[in-house]
N, C-alpha and C positions, 0 to 999 in steps of 0.2 A: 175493465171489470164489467161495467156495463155490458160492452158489447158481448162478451161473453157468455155472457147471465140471458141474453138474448138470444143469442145461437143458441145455448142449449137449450129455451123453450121451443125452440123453432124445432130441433132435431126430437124433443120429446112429444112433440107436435105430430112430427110426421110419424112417428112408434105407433102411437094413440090410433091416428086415422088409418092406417095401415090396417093394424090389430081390427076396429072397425068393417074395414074393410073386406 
């Protein structure tokens, strides 16, 4: 559950910086 909860900040992470980008 954790680790999930993880990946998905990592994946909305990369959306964010992307969009940024």
């Amino acid at each position: 559950m954790v680790i999930a909860l993880a990946e998905a900040m990592r994946d909305i992470g990369l959306i964010i910086s992307g969009t940024f980008m």
